[in-house]
C-alpha positions in Angstrom: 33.0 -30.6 -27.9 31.8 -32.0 -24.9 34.8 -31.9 -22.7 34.8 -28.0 -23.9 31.9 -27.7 -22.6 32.2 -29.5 -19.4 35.2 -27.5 -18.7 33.3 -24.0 -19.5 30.6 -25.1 -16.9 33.2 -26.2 -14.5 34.8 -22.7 -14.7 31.8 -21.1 -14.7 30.5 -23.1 -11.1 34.1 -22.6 -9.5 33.6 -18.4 -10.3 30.2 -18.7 -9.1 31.5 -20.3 -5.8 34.4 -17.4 -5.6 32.0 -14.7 -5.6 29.6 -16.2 -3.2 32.3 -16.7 -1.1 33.1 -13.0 -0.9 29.6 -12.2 -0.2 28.1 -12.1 3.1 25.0 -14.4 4.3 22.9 -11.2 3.9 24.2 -10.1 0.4 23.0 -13.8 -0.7 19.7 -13.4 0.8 19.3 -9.7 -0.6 20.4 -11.3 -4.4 18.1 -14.0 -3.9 15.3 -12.4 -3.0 15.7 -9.0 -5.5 15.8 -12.1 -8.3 12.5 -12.3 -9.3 10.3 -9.8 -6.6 8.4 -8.6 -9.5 7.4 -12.1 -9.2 5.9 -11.9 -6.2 4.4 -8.7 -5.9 1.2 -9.8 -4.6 -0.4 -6.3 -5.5 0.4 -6.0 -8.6 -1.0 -9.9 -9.1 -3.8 -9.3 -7.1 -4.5 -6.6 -9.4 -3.9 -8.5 -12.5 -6.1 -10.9 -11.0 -9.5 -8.4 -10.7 -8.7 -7.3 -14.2 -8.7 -10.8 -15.7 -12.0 -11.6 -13.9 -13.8 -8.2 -15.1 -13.6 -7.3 -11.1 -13.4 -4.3 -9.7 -11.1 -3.0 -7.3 -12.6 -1.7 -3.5 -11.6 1.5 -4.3 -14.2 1.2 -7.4 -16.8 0.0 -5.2 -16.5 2.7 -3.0 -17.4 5.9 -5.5 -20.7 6.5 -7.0 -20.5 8.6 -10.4 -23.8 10.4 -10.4 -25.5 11.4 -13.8 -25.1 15.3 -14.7 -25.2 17.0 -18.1 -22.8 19.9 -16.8 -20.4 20.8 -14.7 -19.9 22.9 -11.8 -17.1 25.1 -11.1 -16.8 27.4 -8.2 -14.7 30.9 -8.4 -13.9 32.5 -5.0 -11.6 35.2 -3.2 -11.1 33.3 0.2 -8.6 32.5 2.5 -7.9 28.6 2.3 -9.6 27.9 6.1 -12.3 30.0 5.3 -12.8 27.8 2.2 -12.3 24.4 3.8 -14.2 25.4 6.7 -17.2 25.6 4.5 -16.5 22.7 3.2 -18.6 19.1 4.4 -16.4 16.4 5.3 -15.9 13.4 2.8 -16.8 15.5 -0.4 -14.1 16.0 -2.1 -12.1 13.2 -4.4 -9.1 15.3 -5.6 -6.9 18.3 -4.0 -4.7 20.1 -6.3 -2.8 22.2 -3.8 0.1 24.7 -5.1 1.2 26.6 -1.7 3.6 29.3 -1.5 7.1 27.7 -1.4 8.0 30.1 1.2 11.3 31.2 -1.1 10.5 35.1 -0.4 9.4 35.1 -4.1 6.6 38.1 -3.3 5.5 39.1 -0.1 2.9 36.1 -0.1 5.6 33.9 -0.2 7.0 34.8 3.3 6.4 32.6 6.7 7.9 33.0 10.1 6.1 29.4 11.1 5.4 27.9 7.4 4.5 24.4 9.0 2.2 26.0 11.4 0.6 28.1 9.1 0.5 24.5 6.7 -1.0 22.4 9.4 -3.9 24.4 9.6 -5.0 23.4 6.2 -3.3 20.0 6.1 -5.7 19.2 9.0 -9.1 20.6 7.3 -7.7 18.9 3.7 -7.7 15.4 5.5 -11.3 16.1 6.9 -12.9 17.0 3.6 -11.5 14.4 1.1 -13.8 11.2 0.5 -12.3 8.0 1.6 -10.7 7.4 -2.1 -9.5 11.1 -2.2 -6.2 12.1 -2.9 -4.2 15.7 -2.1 -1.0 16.2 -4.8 1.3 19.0 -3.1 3.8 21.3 -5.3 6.8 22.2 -3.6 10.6 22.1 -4.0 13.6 21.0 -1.3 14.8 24.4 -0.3 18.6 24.9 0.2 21.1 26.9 2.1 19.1 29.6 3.6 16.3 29.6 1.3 14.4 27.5 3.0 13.2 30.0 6.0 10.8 28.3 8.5 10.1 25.4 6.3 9.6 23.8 2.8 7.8 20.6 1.5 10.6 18.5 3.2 9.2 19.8 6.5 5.6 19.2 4.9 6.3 15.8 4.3 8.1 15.1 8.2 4.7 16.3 9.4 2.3 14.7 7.7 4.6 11.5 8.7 4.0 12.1 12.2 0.7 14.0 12.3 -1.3 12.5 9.7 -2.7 9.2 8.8 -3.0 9.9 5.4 -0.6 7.4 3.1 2.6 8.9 0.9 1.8 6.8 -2.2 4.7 8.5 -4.7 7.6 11.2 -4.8 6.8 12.6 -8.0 9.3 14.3 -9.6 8.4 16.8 -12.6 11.5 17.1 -15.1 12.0 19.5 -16.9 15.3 20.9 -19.2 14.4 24.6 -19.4 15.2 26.6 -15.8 17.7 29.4 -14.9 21.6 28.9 -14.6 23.6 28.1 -11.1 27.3 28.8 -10.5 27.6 27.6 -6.7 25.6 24.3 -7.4 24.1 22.2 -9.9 21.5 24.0 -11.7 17.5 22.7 -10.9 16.0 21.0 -12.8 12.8 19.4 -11.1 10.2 20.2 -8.8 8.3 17.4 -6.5 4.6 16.4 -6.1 4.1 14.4 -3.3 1.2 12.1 -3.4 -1.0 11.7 0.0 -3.7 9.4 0.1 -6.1 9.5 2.6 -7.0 5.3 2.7 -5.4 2.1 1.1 -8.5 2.7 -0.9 -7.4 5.9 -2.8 -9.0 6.1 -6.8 -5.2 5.8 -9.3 -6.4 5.4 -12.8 -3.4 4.2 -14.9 -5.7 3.4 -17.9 -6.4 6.8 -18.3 -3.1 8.6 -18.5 -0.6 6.2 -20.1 1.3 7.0 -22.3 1.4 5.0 -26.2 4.3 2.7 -27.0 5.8 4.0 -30.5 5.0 1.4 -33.0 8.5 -0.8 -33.3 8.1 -1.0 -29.6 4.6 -1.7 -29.5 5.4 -4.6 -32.1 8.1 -6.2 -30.2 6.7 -6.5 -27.3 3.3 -7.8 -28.6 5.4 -10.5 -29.5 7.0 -11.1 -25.6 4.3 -13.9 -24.2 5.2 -12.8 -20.6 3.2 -9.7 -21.7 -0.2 -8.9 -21.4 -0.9 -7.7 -24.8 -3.8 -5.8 -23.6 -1.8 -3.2 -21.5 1.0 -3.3 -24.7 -2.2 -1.6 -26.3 -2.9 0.7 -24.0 1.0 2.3 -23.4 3.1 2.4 -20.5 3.1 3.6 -16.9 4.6 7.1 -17.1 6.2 6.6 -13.8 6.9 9.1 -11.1 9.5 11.1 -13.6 7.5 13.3 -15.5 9.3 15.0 -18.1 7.4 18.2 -19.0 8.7 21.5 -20.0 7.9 24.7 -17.7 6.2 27.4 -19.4 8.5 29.7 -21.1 7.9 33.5 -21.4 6.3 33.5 -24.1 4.2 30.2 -24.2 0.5 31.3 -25.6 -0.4 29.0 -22.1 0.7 32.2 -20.4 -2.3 34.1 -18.4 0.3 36.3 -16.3 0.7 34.3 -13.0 4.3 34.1 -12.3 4.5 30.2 -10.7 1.9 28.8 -13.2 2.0 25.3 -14.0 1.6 23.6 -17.4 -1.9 22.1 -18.2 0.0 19.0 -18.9 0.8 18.3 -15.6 -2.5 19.4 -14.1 -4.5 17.0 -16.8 -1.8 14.0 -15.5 -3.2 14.6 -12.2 -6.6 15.0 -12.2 -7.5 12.1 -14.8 -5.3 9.6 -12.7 -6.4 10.8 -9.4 -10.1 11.8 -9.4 -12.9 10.7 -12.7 -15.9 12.2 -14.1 -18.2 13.9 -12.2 -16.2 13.9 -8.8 -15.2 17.3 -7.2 -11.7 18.7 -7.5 -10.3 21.5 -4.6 -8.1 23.8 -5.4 -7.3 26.3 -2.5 -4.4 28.2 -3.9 -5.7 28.6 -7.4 -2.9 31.1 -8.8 -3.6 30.7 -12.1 -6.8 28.8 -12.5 -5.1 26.0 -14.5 -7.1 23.5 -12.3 -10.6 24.8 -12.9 -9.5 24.8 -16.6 -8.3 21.2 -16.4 -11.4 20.5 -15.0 -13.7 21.6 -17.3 -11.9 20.0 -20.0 -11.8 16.9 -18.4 -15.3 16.9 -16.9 -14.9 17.2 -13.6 -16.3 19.7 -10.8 -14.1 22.0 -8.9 -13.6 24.7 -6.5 -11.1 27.3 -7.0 -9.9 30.0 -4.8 -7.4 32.6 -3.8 -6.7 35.6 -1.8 -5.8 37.3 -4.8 -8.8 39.0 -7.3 -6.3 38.2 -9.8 -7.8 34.6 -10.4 -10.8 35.8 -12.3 -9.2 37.7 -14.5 -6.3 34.8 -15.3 -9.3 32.3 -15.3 -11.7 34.5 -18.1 -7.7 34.0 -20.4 -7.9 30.1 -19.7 -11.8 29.6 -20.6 -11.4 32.0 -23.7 -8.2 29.2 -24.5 -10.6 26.4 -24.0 -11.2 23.6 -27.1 -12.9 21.0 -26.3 -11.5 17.7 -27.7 -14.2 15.2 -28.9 -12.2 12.6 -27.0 -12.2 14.3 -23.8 -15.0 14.3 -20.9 -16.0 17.9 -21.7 -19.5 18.7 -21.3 -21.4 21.9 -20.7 -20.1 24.3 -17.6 -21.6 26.5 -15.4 -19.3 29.1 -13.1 -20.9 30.0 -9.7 -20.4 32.9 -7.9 -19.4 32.9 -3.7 -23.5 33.6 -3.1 -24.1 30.8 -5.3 -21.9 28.5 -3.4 -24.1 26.3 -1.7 -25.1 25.0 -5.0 -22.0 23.3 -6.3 -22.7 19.3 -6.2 -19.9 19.1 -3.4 -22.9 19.6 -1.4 -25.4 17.0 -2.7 -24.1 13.8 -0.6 -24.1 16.0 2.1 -27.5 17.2 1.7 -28.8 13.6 0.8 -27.0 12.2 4.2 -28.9 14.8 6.1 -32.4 14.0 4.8 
């Protein structure tokens, strides 16, 4: 038995020298360093660390979650730099931002200079976000000829070269329901890409993971090299999202045509912002995000060109149960005279004396 074995391990060395031989000095670096870089991830350990100690992490130190017994939600009929312009600078924790794709889908979906036009607000969206705000922005990698004077692709280039805020993911949203194709493959996803505006942006993982069934949940409480706390709490959904687009007939449905599901909104806004911060969202289409919002306690500004919004936003509220397990609380809609009101306001106005 032990000459069997000392032959196995004899083969086994003289494959492992083979295969090494074939590779080159920087395929044996590469392979020895991809071993164990989970290893040495020193965020992800210095995070594990914090935790561990009951610390907080500097992009908790950095927000201040007032007291309030309702929230706030501003309604308005404004184009997106008028809005912004009014808005004070470092005020805002979370944009949800849904342009037009510039795909010729209506005539608001039609730019002769789409990144021009996008600058403008890019610009004035960096301005007014708080140093742990984030800005999410919808958008799809236009092909052929569909992509006119731009799409997020060219988005993404700019804010690459123009911006300092930080790409922190490529999200892609999944989904299996969509239209046909003959000349290509058929779509299936859409992309979110996530800008933040410092190293010190707010990501709450806690509060969107998603549970591990319980066989899994079983076997891997038994794993040591698991903390059995996070087993508890589910799993990082990653940046592949797979959540269905709203069919036809979905009782979601208020009548925009590019509405998005709540779903996805909710993901977005309890990862990216927290209770009683402010939440932008300049195209408002539908008014999903002021929904989201006040289901989730959070206050927000909504507008858009189109009238259309408080109409689609009176079907969301009349859809709204609150969930004794969410951060709903008591809401109060403002009008565009009442503006000045909304709490993105108050650190401004306490800054100013």
């Amino acid at each position: 038995m032990t000459r069997i074995k000392s032959n196995l391990n004899t083969k086994i060395q003289r494959h492992k020298e083979v295969v090494n031989t074939n590779l080159t000095k920087t395929d044996l670096i590469y392979r020895k360093n991809m071993a164990n870089r989970s290893r040495r991830n020193t965020r992800h350990i210095g995070m594990n660390a914090l935790r561990k100690q009951h610390k907080n992490h500097a992009s908790e130190l950095e927000i201040e979650v007032k007291e309030y017994q309702e929230t706030v939600h501003a309604v308005m009929n404004l184009d997106c730099i008028e809005l912004l312009k009014k808005i004070p600078s470092n005020s805002v924790q979370l944009i949800v931002c849904d342009p037009p794709y510039n795909i010729n889908l209506a005539e608001w979906d039609n730019f002769d200079n789409y990144i021009k036009w996008a600058s403008n607000w890019l610009i004035e969206s960096e301005r007014v976000l708080s140093n742990t705000g984030n800005i999410v922005i919808f958008g799809g990698f236009q092909y052929q000829s569909e992509a006119g004077s731009g799409d997020l692709l060219e988005i993404m280039m700019y804010m690459r070269h123009q911006s300092n805020m930080r790409l922190v993911n490529m999200i892609i949203w999944y989904y299996k329901n969509g239209m046909s194709a003959h000349r290509f493959f058929a779509n299936r996803h859409e992309e979110i890409a996530w800008f933040a505006k410092t190293k010190k942006y707010i990501f709450d993982l806690d509060a969107v993971r998603i549970p591990f069934d319980q066989e899994t949940k079983a076997l891997y409480l038994k794993d040591k090299r698991l903390n059995p706390d996070n087993v508890e709490k589910g799993k990082n959904p990653t940046n592949v999202w797979e959540i269905g687009r709203l069919n036809g007939n979905s009782l979601e449905r208020v009548g925009h045509p590019t509405q998005k599901p709540t779903e996805v909104i909710r993901r977005i806004v309890r990862a990216m912002s927290y209770p009683g911060s402010v939440v932008l969202d300049f195209f408002a289409g539908s008014g999903v995000t002021t929904r989201v919002c006040i289901e989730e306690g959070r206050h927000s500004i909504a507008s858009d060109i189109s009238t259309d919004l408080n109409s689609y936003l009176d079907q969301h509220i009349a859809k709204i149960k609150p969930d004794i397990f969410s951060n709903f609380v008591p809401f109060k809609l403002l009008t565009k005279t009442e503006f000045n009101s909304h709490p993105v306001f108050s650190k401004y106005k306490f800054d100013q004396g």
